[in-house]
Structures are given as C-alpha cells and as structure tokens.
MIMAR-313203 format. One record per residue (C-alpha): z, y negated, x negated. Coordinates in steps of 0.2 Angstrom, whole numbers, plus 5000, padded with zeros to 4 digits. Layout:
// residues N
ZYX/...
***
This chain:
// residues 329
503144144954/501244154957/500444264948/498944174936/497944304926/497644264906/496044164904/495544254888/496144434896/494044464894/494144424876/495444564875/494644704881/493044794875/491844864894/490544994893/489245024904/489745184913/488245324912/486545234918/487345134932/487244914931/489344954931/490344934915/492244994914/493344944902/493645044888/495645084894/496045104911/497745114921/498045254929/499545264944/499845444942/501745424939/502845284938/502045194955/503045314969/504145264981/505645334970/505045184956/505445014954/504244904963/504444764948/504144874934/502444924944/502144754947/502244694930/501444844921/499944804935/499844614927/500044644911/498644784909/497544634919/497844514908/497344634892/495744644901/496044814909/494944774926/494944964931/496545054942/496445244944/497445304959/497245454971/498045494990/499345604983/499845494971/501945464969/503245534975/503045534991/501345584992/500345404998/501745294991/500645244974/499245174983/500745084996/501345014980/499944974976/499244884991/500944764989/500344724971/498744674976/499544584991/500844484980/499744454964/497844504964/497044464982/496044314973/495644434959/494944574970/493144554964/493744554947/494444724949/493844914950/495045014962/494745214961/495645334973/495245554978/495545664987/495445834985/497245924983/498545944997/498945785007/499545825024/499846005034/498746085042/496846135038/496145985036/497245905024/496545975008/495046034997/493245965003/492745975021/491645815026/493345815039/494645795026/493645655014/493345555028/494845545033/495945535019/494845365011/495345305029/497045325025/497145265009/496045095014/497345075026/498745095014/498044995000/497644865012/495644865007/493944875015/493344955001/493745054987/492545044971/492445224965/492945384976/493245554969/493345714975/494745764963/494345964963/492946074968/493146204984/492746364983/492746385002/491446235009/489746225002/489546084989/488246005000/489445975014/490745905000/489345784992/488745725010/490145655015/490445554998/488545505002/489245445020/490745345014/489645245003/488345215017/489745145027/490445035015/491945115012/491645144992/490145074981/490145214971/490645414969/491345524957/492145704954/493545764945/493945954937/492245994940/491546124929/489846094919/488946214929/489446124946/489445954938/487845984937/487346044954/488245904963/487445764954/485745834958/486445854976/486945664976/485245604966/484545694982/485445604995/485145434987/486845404980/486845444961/488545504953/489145394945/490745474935/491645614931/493745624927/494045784915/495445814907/495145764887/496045744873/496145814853/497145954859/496245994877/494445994872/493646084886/492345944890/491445984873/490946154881/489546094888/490345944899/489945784891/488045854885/487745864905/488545704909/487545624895/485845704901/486045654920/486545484917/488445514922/489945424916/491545474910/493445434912/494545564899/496245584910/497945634900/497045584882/498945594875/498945774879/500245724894/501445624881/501345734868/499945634856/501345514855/502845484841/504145514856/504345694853/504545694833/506445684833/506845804847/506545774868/507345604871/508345624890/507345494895/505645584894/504445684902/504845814894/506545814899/506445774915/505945894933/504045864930/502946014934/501545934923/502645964906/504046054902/505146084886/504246274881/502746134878/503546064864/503546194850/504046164832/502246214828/501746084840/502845954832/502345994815/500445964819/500945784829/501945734813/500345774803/499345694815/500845534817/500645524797/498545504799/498845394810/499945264800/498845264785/497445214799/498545054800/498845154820/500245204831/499745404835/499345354854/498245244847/497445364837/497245484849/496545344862/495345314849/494645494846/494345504864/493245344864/492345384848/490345384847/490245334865/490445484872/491845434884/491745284895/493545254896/495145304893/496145334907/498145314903/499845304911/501145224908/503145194913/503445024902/502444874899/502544894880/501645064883/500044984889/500144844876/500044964863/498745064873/497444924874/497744874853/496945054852/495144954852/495444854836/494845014827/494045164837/493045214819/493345364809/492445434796/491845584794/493445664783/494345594794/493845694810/493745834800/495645824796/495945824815/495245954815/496246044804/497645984809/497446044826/496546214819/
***
C-alpha cells in the first residue's frame, strides 16, 4: 500500500527554532540508534518511521555506525525513504556523523578532513541522498587539530553535501572553540547532541549557558537515561529488555534497588502529572527552552506514540522541580 502522510501530523507536533538559525526542529525527534540494523525487522523500522511522521516528528537522527552491522541503519534507512517518503523529502531533516570507528585502518575513525569526507560519501550513498541536512562530528580527537576537524565540516557544506553542521560529546571548553572556528569559516554551528537527562546532567556544567550565548542549538540524546526513566524496570528486567539483553550501552549492575526506588518515586510524580514517567522525563529535558529537542529511540510503535504525547504538558512548577530533585539527590 502507498504510503500517505497524516494531513494534521503538523498540528501534532510542537517545532522550535534551533539556536539563531532560520531552522526549526521538532520538539521530539527519532533517533535510529538501535532497532534499525540489519539484525531488525525491516517493517517494524518502516512503520515506526511512518508513524513518528505522521505525529509530526520531521527530524531523523542516524549516524555511519549505526546497527548492527555498522552502515545497516542508514541502508534501512534509505529503503524507508525509498518505499514511503521520496515525495516527502523536503519535509524531512535527515542527520547522520561520524566520528567513531567505521572501517579498519587509519582513516576510518576520529576527525581527519580524510575520514569525514569520506564517511558522509558513504553514507549519501547508502541512504540514497544528495544531501543530508545536519552532519555531526560525533566526538572530539585529541590527535587532529580542531581546525582541520571543523574545515572539512565547512567543506561538505560548500559542496552541498549537508546544509548545516553540528558536534556531538563535545566538551563546553571545545564546544566553545569550534563554533568560533566555524563562525570564522562562514558556516555557523548550528547544534550540539550531549547526553541529557534528570539523571545525566553534565550539560548544566557549563554546556547549555555556551550554547545559549553563541546561538547554538541543542538535541538531548538518551533523555530516558538509556530506558531506565521508564516504568519497564519497576517489577524486575523484563527478558525482553535492554537490560536484559548483550548491549554494552546498559547492563543489569545499572539497575539497583536504589535506582528503582528513586524511578518509582519519580513513576508516582509522574502519574499525579496526569504522565507516563518517559513522558515526564521527556518533558523535564524540554522545559524553559533550553533544549531544542528531544532526541528518542524506540523498538515499537506505541513507544513513539507515547513519546510525542509528552508535549501536551512540558510545565512544572517550581515544587515540582524541586522534588526531582530530591528524588534524584
């Protein structure tokens, strides 16, 4: 059957502009981090994909390691968009990085002008694109100069190959150095992706009043604390979780009873907020403005569903913070 996007999927979805560029990014976004591999079922992709466009969500977050296998994301990808979204493509922000081990040897990882080039090569190729809108470089290198790093991002935007940069991981310190490096070249940055959440606060250190100053936007990554700001660890690890399962980006020793004990607090919060605690937590990362967008994965259709309801009420009042964070003291 042909796809047909919802006609009131904009009505469903709040966008804010990102930093002081003309571009505006919905308020959650879609990130293929798991779930999209080659090891995954190409329909469940397909209809998470559609049904996160039809709630509005415009933007999709991948990267060239993205799977298992390492590429197969954004090949999945590229069949999604080929099937469903081709007359949409102007409708849709399409993010990819690079920046972490891709292919052997010494040109298939960190920041070298080399490598960058390159890998968005590959991955236009495997998504089937001309152009991606937002390119990353996912993680600093201590070994090339930062100049080198932001030159070439500079270059792939001169050659059409992205609209618009960003960096991921970056500390405030260099955050700060490579957007006056980019501002110098002529290609502003235009985002960062750190790691936020109630229980990973790190970005408050000094992060989000430099992105703020310079005019950069913000994209939180893992805003449910990998799963965890969820109700699907309050009765034990289900086998079908995370959790439970050979990932290396959560394990069992994670989920303590101290840990529980706070979530159920937090899950308890949350339902008296008229909120599913995902909800919640999406909502404490968007609060004030701070935050562009919320960047969330997802295995199931349902999960996204309940991800995008998180904008009928991003407000808390000042107790309320405050209980967060004695909660999570």
């Amino acid at each position: 059957m042909v796809y047909v996007a919802d006609d009131k999927r904009y009505e469903m979805m709040t966008y804010r502009r990102c930093g002081k560029s003309g571009l505006k990014l919905p308020a959650i976004s879609l990130g293929l981090w798991h779930n999209f591999g080659g090891i995954d079922k190409y329909e469940n992709g397909r209809a998470m994909v559609r049904r996160a466009f039809d709630l509005g969500i415009t933007h999709f977050d991948l990267a060239n390691n993205y799977g298992p296998p390492a590429g197969s994301a954004e090949e999945t990808f590229g069949r999604i968009l080929r099937d469903d979204f081709m007359p949409y493509r102007d409708e849709m922000i399409i993010s990819t990085k690079a920046g972490y081990y891709m292919w052997p040897g010494p040109y298939g990882e960190w920041g070298s002008k080399k490598y960058l080039v390159s890998s968005l090569d590959q991955s236009l190729t495997r998504m089937g694109l001309d152009y991606v809108d937002i390119y990353y470089h996912h993680r600093p290198d201590p070994d090339t100069p930062l100049e080198e790093t932001m030159a070439a991002l500079d270059l792939l935007v001169r050659q059409g190959k992205a609209l618009y940069v960003g960096i991921s991981n970056y500390s405030p310190e260099m955050a700060l150095e490579a957007s006056r490096i980019l501002k110098s070249l002529g290609t502003p940055c235009l985002i960062h992706q750190p790691q936020y959440s109630m229980m990973a606060r790190q970005p408050e250190q000094g992060l989000l009043q430099i992105l703020e100053e310079e005019g950069i936007g913000s994209i939180a990554f893992s805003p449910l604390n990998k799963g965890i700001l969820t109700d699907r660890y309050l009765n034990g690890i289900a086998p079908d979780s995370r959790a439970a399962g050979p990932s290396v980006f959560l394990n069992q020793g994670e989920i303590t009873e101290e840990v529980i004990a706070k979530v159920s607090r937090l899950n308890d919060m949350a339902a008296k907020r008229g909120q599913k605690l995902s909800q919640m937590a999406l909502a404490w990362t968007l609060r004030g403005g701070k935050v562009t967008s919320a960047l969330i994965g997802a295995s199931k259709v349902s999960q996204i569903e309940d991800a995008a309801a998180a904008i009928n009420n991003l407000s808390f009042t000042d107790e309320e913070l405050a209980q967060i964070d004695r909660i999570l003291a």
